[in-house]
C-alpha positions as CSV (number, residue, x, y, z in Angstrom):
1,X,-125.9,-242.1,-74.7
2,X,-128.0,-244.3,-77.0
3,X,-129.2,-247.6,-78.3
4,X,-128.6,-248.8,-81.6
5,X,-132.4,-249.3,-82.1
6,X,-132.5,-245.5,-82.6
7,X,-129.1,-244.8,-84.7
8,X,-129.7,-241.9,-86.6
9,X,-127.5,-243.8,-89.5
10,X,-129.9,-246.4,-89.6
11,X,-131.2,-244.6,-92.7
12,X,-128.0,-243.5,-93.8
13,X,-127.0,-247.4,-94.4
14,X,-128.6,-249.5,-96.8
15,X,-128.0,-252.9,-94.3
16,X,-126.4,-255.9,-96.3
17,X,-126.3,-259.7,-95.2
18,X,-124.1,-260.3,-92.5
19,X,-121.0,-262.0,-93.7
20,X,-117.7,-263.6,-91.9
21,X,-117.5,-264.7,-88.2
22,X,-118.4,-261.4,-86.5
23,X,-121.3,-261.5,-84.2
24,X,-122.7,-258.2,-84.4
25,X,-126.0,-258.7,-82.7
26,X,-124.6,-260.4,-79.8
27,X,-121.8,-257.1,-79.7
28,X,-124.9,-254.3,-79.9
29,X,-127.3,-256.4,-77.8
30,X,-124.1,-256.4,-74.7
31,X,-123.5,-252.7,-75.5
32,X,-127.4,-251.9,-75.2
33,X,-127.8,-254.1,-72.0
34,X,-124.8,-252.1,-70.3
35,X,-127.0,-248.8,-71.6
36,X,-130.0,-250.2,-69.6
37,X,-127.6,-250.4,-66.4
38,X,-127.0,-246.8,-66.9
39,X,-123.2,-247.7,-67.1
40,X,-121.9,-245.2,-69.7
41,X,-118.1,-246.0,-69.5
42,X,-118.8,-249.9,-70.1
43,X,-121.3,-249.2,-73.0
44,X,-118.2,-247.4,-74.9
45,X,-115.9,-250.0,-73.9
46,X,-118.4,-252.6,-75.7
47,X,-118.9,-250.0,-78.3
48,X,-115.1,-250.1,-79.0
49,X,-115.0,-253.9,-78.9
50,X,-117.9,-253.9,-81.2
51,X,-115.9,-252.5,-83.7
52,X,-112.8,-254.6,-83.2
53,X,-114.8,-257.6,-83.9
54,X,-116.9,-255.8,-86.7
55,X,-113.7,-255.4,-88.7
56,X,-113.5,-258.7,-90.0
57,X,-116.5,-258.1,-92.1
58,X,-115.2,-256.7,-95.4
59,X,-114.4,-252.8,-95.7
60,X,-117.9,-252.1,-97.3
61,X,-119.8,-254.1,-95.1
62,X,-122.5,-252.1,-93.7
63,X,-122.7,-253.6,-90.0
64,X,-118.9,-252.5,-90.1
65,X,-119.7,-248.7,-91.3
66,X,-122.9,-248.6,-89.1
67,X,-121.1,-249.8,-86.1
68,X,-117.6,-247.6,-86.8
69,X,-120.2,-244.7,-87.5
70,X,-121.2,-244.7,-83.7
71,X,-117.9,-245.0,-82.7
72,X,-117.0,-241.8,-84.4
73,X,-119.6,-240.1,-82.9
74,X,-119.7,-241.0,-79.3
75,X,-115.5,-240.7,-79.0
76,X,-116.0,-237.3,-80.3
77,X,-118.4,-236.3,-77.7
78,X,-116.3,-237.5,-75.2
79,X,-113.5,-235.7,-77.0
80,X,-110.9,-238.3,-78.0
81,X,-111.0,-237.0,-81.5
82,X,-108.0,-239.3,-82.6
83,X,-109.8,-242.4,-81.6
84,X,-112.9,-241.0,-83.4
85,X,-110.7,-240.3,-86.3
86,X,-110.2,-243.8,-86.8
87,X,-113.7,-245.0,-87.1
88,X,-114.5,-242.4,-89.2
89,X,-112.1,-243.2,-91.8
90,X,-113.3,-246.6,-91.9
91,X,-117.1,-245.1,-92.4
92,X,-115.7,-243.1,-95.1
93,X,-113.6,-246.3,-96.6
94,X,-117.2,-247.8,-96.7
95,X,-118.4,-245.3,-98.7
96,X,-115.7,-245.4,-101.1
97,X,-115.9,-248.6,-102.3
98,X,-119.5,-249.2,-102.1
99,X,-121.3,-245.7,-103.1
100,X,-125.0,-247.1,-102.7
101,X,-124.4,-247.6,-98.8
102,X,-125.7,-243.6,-98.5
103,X,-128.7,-242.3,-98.5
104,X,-129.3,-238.5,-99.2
105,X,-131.2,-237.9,-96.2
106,X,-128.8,-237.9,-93.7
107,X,-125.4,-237.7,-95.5
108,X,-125.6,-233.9,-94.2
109,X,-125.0,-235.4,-90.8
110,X,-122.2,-237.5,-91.6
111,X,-120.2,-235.1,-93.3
112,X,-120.5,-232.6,-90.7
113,X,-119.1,-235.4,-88.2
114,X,-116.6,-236.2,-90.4
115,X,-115.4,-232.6,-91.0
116,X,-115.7,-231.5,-87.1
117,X,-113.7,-234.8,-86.3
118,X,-110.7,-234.1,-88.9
119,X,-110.6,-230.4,-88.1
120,X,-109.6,-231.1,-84.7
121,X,-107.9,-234.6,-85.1
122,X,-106.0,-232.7,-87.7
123,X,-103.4,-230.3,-86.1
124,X,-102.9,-228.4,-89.6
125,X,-106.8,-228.2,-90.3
126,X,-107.3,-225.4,-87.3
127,X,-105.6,-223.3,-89.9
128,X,-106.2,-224.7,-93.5
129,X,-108.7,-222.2,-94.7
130,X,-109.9,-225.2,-96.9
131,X,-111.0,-226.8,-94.1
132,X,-112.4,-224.0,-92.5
133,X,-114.5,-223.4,-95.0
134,X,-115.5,-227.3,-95.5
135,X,-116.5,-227.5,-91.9
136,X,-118.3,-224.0,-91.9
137,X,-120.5,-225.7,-94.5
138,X,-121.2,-228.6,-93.2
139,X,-121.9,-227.1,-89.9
140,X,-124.4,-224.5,-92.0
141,X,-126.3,-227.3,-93.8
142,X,-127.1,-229.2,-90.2
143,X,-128.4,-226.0,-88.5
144,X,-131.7,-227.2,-88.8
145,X,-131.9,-230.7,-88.4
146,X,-133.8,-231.8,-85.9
147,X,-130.6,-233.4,-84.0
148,X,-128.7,-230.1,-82.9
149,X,-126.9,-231.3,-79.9
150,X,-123.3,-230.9,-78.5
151,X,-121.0,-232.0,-81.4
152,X,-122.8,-228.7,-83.3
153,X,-121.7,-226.5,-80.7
154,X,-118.6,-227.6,-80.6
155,X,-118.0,-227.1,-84.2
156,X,-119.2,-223.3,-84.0
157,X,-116.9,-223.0,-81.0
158,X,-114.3,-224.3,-83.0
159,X,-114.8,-222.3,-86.2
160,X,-115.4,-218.8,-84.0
161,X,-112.2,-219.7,-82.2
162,X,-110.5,-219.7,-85.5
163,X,-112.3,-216.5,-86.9
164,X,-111.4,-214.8,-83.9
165,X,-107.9,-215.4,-84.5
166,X,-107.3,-214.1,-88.2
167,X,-109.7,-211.2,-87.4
168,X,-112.2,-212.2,-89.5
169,X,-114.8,-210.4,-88.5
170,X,-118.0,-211.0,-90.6
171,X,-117.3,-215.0,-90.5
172,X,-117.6,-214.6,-86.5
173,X,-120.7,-212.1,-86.8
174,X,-122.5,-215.3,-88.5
175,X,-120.7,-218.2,-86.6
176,X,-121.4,-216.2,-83.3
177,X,-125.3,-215.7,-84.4
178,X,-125.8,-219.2,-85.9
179,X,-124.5,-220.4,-82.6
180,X,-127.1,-218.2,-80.5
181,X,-130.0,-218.9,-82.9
182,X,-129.7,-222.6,-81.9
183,X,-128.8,-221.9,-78.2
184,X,-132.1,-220.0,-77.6
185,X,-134.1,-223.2,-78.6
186,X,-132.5,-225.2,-75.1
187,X,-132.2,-224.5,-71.5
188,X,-129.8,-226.6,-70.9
189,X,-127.8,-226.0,-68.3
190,X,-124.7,-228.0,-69.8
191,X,-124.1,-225.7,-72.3
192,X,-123.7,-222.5,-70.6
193,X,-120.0,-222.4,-71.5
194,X,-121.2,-222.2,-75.1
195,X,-123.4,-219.6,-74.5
196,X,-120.6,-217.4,-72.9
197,X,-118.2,-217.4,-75.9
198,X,-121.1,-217.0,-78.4
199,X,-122.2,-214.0,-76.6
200,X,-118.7,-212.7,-75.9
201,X,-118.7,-213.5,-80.0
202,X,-121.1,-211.6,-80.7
203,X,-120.5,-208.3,-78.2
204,X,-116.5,-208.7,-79.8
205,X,-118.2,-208.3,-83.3
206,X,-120.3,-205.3,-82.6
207,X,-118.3,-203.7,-81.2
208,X,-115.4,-204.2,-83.1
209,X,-116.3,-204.5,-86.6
210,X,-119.4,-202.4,-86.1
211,X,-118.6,-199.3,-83.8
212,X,-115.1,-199.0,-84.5
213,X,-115.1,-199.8,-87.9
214,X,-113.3,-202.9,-88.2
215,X,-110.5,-201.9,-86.2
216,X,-108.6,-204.5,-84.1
217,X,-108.7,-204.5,-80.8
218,X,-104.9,-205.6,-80.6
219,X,-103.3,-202.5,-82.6
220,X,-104.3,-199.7,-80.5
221,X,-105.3,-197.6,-83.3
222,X,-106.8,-194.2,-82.6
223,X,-110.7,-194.6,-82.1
224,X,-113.2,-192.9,-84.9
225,X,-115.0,-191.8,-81.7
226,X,-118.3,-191.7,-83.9
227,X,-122.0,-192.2,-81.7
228,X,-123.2,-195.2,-82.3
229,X,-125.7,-196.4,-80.4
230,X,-124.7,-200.0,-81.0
231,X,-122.8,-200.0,-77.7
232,X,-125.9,-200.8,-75.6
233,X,-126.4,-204.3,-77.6
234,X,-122.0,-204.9,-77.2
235,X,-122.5,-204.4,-73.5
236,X,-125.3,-206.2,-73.3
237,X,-123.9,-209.3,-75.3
238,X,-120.8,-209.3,-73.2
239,X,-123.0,-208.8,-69.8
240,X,-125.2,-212.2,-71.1
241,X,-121.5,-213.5,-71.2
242,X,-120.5,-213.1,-67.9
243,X,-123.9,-214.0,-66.8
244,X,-123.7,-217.3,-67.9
245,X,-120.6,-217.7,-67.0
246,X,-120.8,-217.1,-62.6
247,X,-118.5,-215.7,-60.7
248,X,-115.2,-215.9,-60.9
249,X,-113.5,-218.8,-59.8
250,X,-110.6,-217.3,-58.4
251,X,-108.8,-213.7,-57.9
252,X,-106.7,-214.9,-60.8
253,X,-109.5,-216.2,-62.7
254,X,-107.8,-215.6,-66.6
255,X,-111.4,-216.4,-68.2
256,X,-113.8,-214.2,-66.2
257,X,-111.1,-211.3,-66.1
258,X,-111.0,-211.4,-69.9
259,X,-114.9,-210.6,-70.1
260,X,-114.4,-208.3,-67.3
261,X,-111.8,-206.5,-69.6
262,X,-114.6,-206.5,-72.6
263,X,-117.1,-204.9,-70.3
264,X,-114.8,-202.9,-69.0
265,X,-113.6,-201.2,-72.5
266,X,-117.2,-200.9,-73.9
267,X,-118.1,-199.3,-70.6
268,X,-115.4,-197.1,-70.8
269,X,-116.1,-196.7,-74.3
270,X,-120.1,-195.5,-73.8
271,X,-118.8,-192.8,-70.8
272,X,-116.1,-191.0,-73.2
273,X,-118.0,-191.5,-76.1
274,X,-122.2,-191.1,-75.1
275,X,-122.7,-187.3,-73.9
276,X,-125.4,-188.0,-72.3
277,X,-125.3,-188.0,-68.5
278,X,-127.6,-191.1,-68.6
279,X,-124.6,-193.1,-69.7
280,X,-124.2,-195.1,-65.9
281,X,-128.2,-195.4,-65.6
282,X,-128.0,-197.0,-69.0
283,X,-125.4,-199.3,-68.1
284,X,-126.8,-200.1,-64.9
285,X,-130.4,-200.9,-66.8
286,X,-128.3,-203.5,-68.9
287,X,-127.1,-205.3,-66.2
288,X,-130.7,-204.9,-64.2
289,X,-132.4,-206.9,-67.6
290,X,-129.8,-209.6,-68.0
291,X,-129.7,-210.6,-64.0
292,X,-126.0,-209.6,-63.6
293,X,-125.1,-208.4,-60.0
294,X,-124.8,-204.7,-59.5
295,X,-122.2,-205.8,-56.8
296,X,-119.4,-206.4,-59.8
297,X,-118.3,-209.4,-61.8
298,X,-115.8,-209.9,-59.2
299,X,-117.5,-209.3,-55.8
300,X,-117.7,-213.0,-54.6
301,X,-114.0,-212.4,-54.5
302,X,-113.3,-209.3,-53.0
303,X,-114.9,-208.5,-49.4
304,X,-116.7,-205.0,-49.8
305,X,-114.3,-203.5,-46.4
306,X,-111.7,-203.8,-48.5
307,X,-112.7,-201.5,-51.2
308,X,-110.8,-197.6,-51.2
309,X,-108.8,-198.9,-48.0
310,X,-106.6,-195.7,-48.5
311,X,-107.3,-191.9,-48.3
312,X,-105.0,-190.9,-51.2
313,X,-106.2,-191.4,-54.7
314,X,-103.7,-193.7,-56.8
315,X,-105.4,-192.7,-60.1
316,X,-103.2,-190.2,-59.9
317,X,-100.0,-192.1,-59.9
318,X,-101.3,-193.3,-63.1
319,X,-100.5,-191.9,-66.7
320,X,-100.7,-192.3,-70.7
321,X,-97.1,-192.1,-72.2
322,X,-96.9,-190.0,-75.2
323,X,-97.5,-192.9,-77.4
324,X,-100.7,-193.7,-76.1
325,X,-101.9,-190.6,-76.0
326,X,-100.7,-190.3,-79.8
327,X,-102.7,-193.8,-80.4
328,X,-105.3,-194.5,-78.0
329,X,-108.6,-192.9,-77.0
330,X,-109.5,-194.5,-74.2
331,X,-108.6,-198.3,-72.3
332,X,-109.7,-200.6,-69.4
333,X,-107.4,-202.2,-66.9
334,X,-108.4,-204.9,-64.2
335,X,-105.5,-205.1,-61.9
336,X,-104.3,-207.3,-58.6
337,X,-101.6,-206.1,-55.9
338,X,-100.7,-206.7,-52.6
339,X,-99.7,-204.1,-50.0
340,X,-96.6,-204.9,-47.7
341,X,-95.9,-204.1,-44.0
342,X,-94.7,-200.6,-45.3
343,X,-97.8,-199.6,-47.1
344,X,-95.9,-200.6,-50.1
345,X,-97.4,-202.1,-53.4
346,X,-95.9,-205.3,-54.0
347,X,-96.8,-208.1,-56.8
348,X,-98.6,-206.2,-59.5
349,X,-100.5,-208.5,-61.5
350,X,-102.4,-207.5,-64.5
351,X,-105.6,-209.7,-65.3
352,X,-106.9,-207.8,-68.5
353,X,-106.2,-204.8,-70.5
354,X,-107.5,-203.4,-73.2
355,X,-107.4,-202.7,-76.2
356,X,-103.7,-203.7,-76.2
357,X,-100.9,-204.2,-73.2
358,X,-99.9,-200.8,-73.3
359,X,-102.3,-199.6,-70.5
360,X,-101.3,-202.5,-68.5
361,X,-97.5,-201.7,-68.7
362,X,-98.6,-198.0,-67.8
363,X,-101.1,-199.7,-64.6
364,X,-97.5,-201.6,-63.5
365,X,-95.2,-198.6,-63.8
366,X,-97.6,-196.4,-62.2
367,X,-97.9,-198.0,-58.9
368,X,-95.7,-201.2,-58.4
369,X,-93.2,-199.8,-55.4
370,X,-95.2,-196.9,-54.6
371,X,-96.4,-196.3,-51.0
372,X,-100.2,-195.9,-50.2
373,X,-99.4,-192.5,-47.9
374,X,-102.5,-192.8,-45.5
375,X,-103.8,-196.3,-45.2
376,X,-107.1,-196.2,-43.0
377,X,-106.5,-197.3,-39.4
378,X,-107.7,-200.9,-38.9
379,X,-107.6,-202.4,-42.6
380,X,-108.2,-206.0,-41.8
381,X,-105.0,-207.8,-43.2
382,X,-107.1,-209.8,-45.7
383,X,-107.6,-206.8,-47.6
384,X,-103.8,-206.3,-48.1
385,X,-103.4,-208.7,-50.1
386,X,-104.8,-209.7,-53.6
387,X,-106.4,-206.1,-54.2
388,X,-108.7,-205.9,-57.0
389,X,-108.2,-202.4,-59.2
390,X,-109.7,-201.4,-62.4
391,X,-108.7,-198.2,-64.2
392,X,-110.1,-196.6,-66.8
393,X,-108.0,-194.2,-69.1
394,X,-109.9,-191.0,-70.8
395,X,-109.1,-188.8,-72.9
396,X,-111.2,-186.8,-75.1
């Protein structure tokens, strides 16, 4: 947090006398000594009260906009956008009835606050295309302030998140970029989750909008199958994804077996696709540059005894229905099961699949109630249950 001494509105307010019975100093000098105690939670509560006492100042009284500014800011960083609504309606108010409290040089940085804050405050904003494109500028114009912290990369998060969703694929090749290009200039650690979805952005993008031509990934349409060599920087974006992001939390881990579904269809993708029978050395030199583990995305959760426990291969058991053999080229599937007393395969659960549900659905049908004919002697019993399978479907 911060002191008022450094308030990056103080230029932004042109400070008036202070007027009525509110004791500003006394408020910011009790919210700056609980700062020096490095007691966070206190300094907001004084922060808050600050501005309860500030509002019986008139609405364009400067102290009051100054003081609501903060508010606004450090509510949404601690993401309680409704509460940072408020004060920022009360900066703006300012604003509105006394024009000359701004100053040019950082009014940038207040309207990007105030746009971030409505967008999310604002249920309807998420898909108002006005205010998509309101906070998309804002965000653009503050790219290269000096002050690039959280609150921007939660606004490119936000805006992605939305571009991703209407398939919009050129606004998320430049929200994805504009939020690596400010990424790269910190090593902090706190905003690894950031760098995960603006790689997995940008690996979604290329490959895609760039090598399949703008297709979605949720129709199934047939693939082009055109060489393009673009699927080394895809795989590599989406293996900088899972980097940042660790291993898997859990066997069930949603997150991590989405990007393990993404790597898995570009993969699949580059073997069907890339002649070449340096495909595998290529992928492997991918992972080798970014510092993923050769073991797998998911090895931390599955012991290695446990992988091919049985003789027979259930590949086999697997098929494309007509319909995706009509539609679909190739697809990834990262499956869990658990084998019974029987040898039977119980609790099918599908953690990914890709590019639609379809290969899932054929994963399921394939082996759920199916017997695993000759299951090595002495599997431990830890590797019956929660098995981890991923199947690639080929055809050419």
């Amino acid at each position: 947090m911060r002191k008022f001494a450094s308030l990056s509105l103080a230029s932004l307010i042109l400070l008036s006398p202070i007027i009525a019975k509110a004791d500003t100093a006394s408020d910011i000098a009790a919210y700056n000594a609980a700062l020096d105690k490095g007691d966070n939670d206190q300094a907001l509560k004084l922060l808050k009260v600050a501005l309860e006492n500030a509002k019986s100042l008139p609405p364009d009284n400067a102290k009051l906009a100054m003081i609501a500014y903060e508010n606004a800011y450090y509510y949404a960083v601690f993401e309680d956008y409704n509460t940072a609504y408020s004060a920022i309606k009360i900066v703006d108010n300012a604003f509105k009835l006394k024009p000359e409290l701004q100053n040019g040089s950082d009014i940038d940085e207040y309207n990007f606050l105030y746009a971030l804050i409505k967008f999310i405050a604002d249920d309807k904003s998420n898909s108002d295309k006005k205010s998509v494109q309101i906070l998309n500028k804002a965000t653009e114009k503050i790219k290269n302030k000096e002050r690039i912290d959280y609150l921007f990369f939660k606004s490119n998060m936000m805006l992605n998140y939305h571009y991703l969703k209407a398939y919009d694929w050129n606004n998320l090749a430049r929200g994805a970029q504009r939020q690596i290009d400010a990424l790269e200039k910190t090593q902090d650690e706190k905003l690894d989750n950031y760098r995960v979805l603006a790689y997995l952005n940008r690996g979604q993008v290329k490959f895609v909008r760039e090598i399949r031509g703008g297709i979605h990934v949720t129709t199934g349409t047939h693939i082009t199958g055109k060489k393009h060599s673009d699927w080394e920087d895809a795989l590599t974006d989406i293996a900088l994804a899972e980097k940042y992001y660790g291993k898997p939390k859990s066997i069930d881990d949603a997150s991590a077996a989405g990007l393990d579904g993404w790597y898995g269809m570009i993969k699949t993708y580059a073997i069907t696709y890339q002649p070449s029978n340096k495909t595998n050395d290529t992928i492997k030199n991918i992972n080798k540059s970014v510092g993923l583990s050769e073991d797998g995305f998911f090895s931390n959760v599955r012991k290695e005894e446990c992988d091919k426990i049985y003789d027979d291969d259930i590949g086999r058991r697997i098929s494309y229905d007509s319909f995706m053999v009509a539609h679909n080229s190739f697809g990834y599937v990262r499956a869990v099961f658990d084998i019974d007393d029987q040898s039977i395969i119980r609790n099918v659960r599908i953690l990914s699949s890709f590019p639609n549900d379809g290969f899932g659905d054929n994963v399921v049908a394939g082996i759920k109630g199916t017997k695993i004919n000759k299951l090595k002697p002495g599997t431990p019993k830890e590797c019956l249950k929660d098995y981890l399978l991923g199947v690639q479907f080929v055809t050419r």
